[in-house]
LOVEX-544703 format. One record per residue (C-alpha): x, y, z; residue in three letters. Coordinates in steps of 0.02 Angstrom, whole numbers. Each point is the difference from the previous one (the first is absolute). Example, Ala and Ser with C-alpha at 12.3 -4.5 7.8 and 13.67 -1.06 7.14 Angstrom:
LOVEX-544703
615;-225;390;Ala
69;172;-33;Ser
end
This chain:
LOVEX-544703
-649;3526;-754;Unk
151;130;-22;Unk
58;129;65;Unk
101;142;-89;Unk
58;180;21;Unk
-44;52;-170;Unk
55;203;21;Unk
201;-75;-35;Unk
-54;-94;-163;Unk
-92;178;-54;Unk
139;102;48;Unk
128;-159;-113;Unk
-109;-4;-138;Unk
-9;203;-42;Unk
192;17;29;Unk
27;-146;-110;Unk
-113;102;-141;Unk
60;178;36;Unk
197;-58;-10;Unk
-43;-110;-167;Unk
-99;168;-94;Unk
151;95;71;Unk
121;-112;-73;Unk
-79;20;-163;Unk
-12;166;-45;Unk
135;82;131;Unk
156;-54;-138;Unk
41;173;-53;Unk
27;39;-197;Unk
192;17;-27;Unk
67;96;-152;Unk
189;36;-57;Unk
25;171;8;Unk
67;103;-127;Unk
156;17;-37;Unk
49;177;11;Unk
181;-14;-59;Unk
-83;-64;-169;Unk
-82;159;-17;Unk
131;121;50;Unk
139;-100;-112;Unk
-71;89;-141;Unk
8;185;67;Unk
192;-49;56;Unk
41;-26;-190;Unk
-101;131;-86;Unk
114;150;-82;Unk
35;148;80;Unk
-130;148;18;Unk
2;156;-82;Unk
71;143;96;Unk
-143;70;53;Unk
-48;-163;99;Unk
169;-16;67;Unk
-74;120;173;Unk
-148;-127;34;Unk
114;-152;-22;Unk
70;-23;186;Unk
-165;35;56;Unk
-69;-146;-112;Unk
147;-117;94;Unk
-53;45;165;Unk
-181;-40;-21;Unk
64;-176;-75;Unk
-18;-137;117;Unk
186;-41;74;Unk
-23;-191;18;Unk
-110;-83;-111;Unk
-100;-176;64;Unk
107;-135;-36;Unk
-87;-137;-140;Unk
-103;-124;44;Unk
-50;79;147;Unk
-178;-60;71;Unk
-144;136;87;Unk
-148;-35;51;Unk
-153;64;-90;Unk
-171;-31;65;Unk
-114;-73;-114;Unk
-174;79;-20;Unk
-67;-175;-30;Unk
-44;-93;145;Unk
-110;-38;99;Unk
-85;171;31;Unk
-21;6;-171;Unk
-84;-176;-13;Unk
-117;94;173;Unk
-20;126;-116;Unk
-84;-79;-153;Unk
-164;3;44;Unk
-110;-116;90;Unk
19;-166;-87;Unk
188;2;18;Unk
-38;57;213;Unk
-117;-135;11;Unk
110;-118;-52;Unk
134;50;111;Unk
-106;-8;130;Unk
-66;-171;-34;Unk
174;-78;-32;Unk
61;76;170;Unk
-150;-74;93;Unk
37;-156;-95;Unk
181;8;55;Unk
-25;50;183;Unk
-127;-130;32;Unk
104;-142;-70;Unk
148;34;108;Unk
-143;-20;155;Unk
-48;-134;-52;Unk
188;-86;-27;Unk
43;87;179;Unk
-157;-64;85;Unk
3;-170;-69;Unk
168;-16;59;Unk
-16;36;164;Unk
-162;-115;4;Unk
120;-153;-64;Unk
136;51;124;Unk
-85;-15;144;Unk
-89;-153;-64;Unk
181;-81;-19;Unk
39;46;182;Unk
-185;-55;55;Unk
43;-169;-82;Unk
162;-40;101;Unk
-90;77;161;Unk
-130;-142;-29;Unk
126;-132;-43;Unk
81;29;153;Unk
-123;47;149;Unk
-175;-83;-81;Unk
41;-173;-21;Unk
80;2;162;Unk
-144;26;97;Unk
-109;-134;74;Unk
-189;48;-81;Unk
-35;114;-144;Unk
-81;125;119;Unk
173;27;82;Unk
97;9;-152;Unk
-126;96;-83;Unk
37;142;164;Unk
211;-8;-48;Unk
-41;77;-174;Unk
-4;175;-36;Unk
-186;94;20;Unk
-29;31;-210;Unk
89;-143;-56;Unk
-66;-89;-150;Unk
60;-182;96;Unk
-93;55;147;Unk
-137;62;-98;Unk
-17;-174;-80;Unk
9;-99;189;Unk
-110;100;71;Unk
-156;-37;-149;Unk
57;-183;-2;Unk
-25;-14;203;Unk
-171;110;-16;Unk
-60;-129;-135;Unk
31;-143;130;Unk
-101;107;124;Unk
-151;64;-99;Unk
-56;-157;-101;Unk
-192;22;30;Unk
-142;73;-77;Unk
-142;-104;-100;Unk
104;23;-171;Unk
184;-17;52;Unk
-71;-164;99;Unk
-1;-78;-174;Unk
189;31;-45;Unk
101;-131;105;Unk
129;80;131;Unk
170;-49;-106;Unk
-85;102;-167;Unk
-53;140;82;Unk
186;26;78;Unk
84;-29;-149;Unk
-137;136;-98;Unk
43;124;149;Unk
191;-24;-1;Unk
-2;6;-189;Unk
-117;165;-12;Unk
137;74;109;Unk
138;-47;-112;Unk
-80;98;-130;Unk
-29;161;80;Unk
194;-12;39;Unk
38;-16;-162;Unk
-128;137;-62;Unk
78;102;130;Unk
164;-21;-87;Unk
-53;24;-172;Unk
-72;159;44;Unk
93;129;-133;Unk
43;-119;-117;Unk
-118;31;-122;Unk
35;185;4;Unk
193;-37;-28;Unk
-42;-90;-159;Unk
-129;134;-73;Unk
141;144;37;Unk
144;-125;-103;Unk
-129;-19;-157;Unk
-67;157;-9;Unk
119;144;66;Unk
100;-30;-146;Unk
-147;30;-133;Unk
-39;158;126;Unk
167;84;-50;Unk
-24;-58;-162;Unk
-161;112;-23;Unk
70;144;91;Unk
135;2;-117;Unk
-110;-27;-152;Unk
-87;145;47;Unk
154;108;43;Unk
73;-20;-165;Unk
-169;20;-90;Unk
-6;172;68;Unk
151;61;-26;Unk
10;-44;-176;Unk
-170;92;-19;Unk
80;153;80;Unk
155;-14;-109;Unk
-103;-6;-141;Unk
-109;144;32;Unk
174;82;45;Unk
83;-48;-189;Unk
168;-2;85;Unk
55;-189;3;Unk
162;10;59;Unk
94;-131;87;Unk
13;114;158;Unk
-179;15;-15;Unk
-61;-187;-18;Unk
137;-75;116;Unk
-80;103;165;Unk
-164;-42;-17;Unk
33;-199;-66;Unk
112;-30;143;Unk
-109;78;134;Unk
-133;-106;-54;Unk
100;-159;4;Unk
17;27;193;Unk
-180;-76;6;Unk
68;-172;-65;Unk
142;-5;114;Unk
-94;65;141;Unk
-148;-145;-54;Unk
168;-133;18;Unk
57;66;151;Unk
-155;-49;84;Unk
-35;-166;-97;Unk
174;-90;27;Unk
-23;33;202;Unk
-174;-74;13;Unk
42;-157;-122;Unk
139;-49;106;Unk
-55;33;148;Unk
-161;-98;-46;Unk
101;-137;-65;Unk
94;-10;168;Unk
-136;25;106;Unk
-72;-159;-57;Unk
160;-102;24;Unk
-14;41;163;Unk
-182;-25;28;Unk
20;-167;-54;Unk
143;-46;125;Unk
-107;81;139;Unk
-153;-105;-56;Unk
94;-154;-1;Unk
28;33;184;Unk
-155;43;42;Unk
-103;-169;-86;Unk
136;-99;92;Unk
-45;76;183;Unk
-188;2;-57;Unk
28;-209;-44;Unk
79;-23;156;Unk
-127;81;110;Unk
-136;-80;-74;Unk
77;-165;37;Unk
5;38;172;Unk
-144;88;-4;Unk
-95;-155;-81;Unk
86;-141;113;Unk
-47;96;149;Unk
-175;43;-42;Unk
-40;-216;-54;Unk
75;-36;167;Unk
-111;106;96;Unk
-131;-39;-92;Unk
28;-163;19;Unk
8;-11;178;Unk
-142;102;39;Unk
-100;-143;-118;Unk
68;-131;98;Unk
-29;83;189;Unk
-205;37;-71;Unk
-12;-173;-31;Unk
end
C-alpha cells in the first residue's frame, strides 16, 4: 500500500541519536586557573636573605615565571566523568546505555518514517482531488493515481467488490453491504498502516525516563559503596562519581522528550490525513454504489 526508501530514515534517525549523546557529554569541564601572581606576591615581600643565599638568588628570579596568567582566566580540563566512565561501570550501567540508545534511535525512525508516509499521503490527496474525480469511470481514475497509493488502494478493492460478488455465502450479503464492508475494511488497513510506530513512540516517552532513572540509581549506589570502602569522603571524591551517574537521567530525558512529541505530532497529523482519506473512501463508495444499483438494475430489467 506504500512505498518507502527506508535506508534515509535509518541513516536520520542514528545521526539524530549520535549528535544528541554527543551534545551531552562533549561540554568540556572549565576551571579558573590559578592565579600565579597570588602566589609569587608573597616571595616579592619576604625580607632579604642571608648572605650566603644572596649567590642562588638571581638564579631563583630566572626560574620564576616572567608573566603570570592573568585572573579569571578559563582552561579547559577534561573531566574523567563521562560517559566512558558510565561504559565503564559494569554491565548494568552498559546495558542501559545500550537500551536507551536503541530506544532513542528507533524513535527518531519511527518520527522520520511516519513523516514521510503522511507527506506523500498529503500530495497523494491533492493528486486525487485533481486527476480522479475528473475521470469518466472509477477504473480510469483509479489508473491517474500513483501505483502504492492508499486512494488507489481503496478504488481498486471497492471496484473488485462490485466484480466478485458471488460465492454461496457472500450471495446472502446484498451488493450495497458488501461494498460498503470492502471499502470500509480498506479504510482501516490505511489507517493501521499509519499508526504503525505509534505505540512504540509512547512506550519510549513513559519509560526511557524511569530507564535513566535506574541507571543512575545504580551509578550512585556504587560509588558510594566504593567511597565507603575507600573512607575518604571528600567532596572531590563524591562529586565525580554522583555526577557521572546523573548522565543516565539526562541521557533517559534526552530520549523521552523526542519520542513524546514526536508521538504527539504524529497523531495530529494522522488525523488530518485520515480525514482525507474517509472523505475519498465516502465519495467512492457513492459512486461506486450508484453505479453498481444501476447496473444491476438494468441487467434485472433486460432478463425479464
Amino acid at each position: 500500500m506504500f512505498k518507502n526508501t527506508r535506508l534515509s530514515a535509518v541513516l536520520a534517525a542514528v545521526l539524530f541519536s549520535v549528535t544528541a549523546a554527543t551534545a551531552l557529554v562533549s561540554a568540556p569541564a572549565m576551571a579558573d586557573a590559578p592565579a600565579a601572581a597570588a602566589a609569587s606576591a608573597p616571595a616579592a615581600d619576604a625580607p632579604a636573605a642571608p648572605a650566603a643565599d644572596a649567590a642562588a638568588a638571581p638564579a631563583a628570579d630566572a626560574a620564576a615565571p616572567a608573566a603570570p596568567a592573568a585572573p579569571g582566566a578559563k582552561e579547559e580540563v577534561e573531566s574523567p566523568f563521562g560517559i566512558a566512565a558510565v561504559w565503564d561501570g559494569g554491565i548494568v550501567d552498559r546495558a542501559t546505555l545500550i537500551i536507551l540508545s536503541i530506544m532513542s534511535i528507533g524513535s527518531w525512525y519511527i518520527i522520520v518514517t511516519k513523516l514521510i508516509d503522511q507527506q506523500k499521503i498529503f500530495k497523494q490527496q491533492k493528486e486525487a482531488a485533481s486527476k480522479f474525480w475528473k475521470a469518466s469511470s472509477i477504473a480510469a481514475g483509479t489508473a491517474t493515481l500513483t501505483e502504492g497509493s492508499p486512494f488507489r488502494f481503496i478504488a481498486e478493492t471497492g471496484t473488485k467488490a462490485t466484480q466478485h460478488h458471488d460465492g454461496a455465502l457472500l450471495e446472502q450479503i446484498d451488493l450495497s453491504t458488501w461494498v460498503t464492508m470492502s471499502v470500509q475494511r480498506a479504510v482501516d488497513k490505511v489507517q493501521s498502516r499509519l499508526s504503525d510506530g505509534l505505540s512504540f513512540l509512547a512506550t519510549v516517552g513513559s519509560t526511557a525516563p524511569f530507564i535513566g532513572l535506574f541507571g543512575t540509581v545504580w551509578g550512585i549506589y556504587h560509588a558510594l559503596t566504593a567511597i565507603g570502602m575507600s573512607g575518604n569522603a571528600s567532596i572531590d571524591k563524591v562529586a565525580g562519581p554522583v555526577g557521572a551517574a546523573l548522565i543516565m537521567t539526562a541521557f533517559g530525558l534526552l530520549v523521552a522528550v523526542p519520542a513524546v512529541l514526536g508521538y504527539n505530532w504524529l497523531l495530529r497529523r494522522n488525523k488530518t490525513a485520515m480525514e482525507d482519506v474517509r472523505s475519498f473512501s465516502a465519495d467512492v463508495h457513492s459512486v461506486l454504489i450508484s453505479g453498481a444499483m444501476s447496473t444491476s438494475a438494468a441487467a434485472s430489467k433486460k432478463v425479464g
